[in-house]
C-alpha positions as CSV (number, residue, x, y, z in Angstrom):
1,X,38.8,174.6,148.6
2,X,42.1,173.3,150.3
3,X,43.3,170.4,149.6
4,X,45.8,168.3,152.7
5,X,47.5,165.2,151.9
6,X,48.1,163.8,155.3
7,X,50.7,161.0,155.2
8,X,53.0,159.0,157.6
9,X,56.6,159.3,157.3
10,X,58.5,162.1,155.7
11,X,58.8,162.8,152.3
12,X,62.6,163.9,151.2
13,X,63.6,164.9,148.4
14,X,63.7,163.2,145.5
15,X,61.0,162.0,143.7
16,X,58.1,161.9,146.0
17,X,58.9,165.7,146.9
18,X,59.5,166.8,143.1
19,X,56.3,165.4,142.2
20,X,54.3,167.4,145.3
21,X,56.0,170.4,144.2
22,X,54.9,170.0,140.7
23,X,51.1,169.7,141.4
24,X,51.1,172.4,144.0
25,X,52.3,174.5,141.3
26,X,49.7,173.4,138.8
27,X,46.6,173.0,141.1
28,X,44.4,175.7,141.2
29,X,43.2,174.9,145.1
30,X,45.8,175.9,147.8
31,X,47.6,172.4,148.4
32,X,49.1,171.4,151.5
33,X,51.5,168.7,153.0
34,X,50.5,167.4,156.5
35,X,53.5,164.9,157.6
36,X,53.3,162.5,161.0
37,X,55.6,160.4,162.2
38,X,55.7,158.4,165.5
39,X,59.3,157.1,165.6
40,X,59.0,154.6,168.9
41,X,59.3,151.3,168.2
42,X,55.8,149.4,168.6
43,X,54.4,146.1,167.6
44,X,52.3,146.1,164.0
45,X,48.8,146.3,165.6
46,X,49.8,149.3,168.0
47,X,52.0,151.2,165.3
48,X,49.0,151.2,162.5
49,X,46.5,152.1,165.9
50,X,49.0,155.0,166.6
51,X,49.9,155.9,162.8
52,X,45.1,155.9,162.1
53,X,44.9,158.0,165.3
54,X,48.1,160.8,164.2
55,X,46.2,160.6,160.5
56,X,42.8,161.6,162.0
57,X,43.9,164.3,164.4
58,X,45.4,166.1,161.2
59,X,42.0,166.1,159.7
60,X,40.1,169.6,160.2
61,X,37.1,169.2,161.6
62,X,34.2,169.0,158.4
63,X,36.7,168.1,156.2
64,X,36.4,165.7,153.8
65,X,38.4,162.3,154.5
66,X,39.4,160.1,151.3
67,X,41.5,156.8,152.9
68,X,43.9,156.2,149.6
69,X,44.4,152.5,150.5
70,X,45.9,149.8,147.7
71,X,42.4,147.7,147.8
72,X,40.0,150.4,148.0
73,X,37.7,151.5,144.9
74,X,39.5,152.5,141.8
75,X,38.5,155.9,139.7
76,X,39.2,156.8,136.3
77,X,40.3,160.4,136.7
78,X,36.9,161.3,134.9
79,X,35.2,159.9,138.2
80,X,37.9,161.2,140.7
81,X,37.2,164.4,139.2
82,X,33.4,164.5,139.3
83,X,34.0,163.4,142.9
84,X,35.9,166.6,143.2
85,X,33.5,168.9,141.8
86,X,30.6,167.3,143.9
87,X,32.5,168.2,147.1
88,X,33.3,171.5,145.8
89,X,29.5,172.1,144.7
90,X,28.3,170.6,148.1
91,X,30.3,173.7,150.3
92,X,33.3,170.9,151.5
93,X,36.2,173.6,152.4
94,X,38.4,171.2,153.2
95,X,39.7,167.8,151.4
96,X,42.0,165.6,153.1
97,X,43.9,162.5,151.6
98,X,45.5,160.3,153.6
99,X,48.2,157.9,153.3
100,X,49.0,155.3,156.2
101,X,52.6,153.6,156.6
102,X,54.0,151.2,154.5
């Protein structure tokens, strides 16, 4: 199973980048980094409209799409990782987190 975090922006280095490269090294599934960024300036409504749309055309097609969003359901990592296994059981290839703008 791959695993794609799909995020806007650019992660630099420092400690966003450190802490990427320390789970790709410790994850067992190949981990990857998918990076969008739409740098004209446009109102609220059209940038988030533009920022959804970059987000979904980074998603492979059959993959599975988890929204990480500050309101959204909480998991214990007990449940996040039974959520992982059932993908994996169920065939899902591809897993894609994604991360809108701030």
């Amino acid at each position: 199973m791959r695993m794609i975090i799909a995020a806007v922006g650019r992660a630099k280095s420092g400690p966003e980048r450190a802490l990427y490269q320390h789970f790709q090294d410790r994850i067992k599934w190949r981990l990857e980094l998918k990076e969008v960024e739409d740098r004209r300036p446009l109102p609220g409504a059209q940038r988030r409209r533009r920022e959804a749309e970059m987000l979904l055309a980074s998603v492979p097609k059959g993959a599975q799409l988890c929204a990480l969003d500050a309101t959204g359901k909480m998991l214990t990592s007990i449940e996040f990782a039974a959520k992982i296994r059932a993908w994996q059981d169920g065939g899902v290839k591809d897993v894609v987190f994604a991360i809108g703008g701030a």
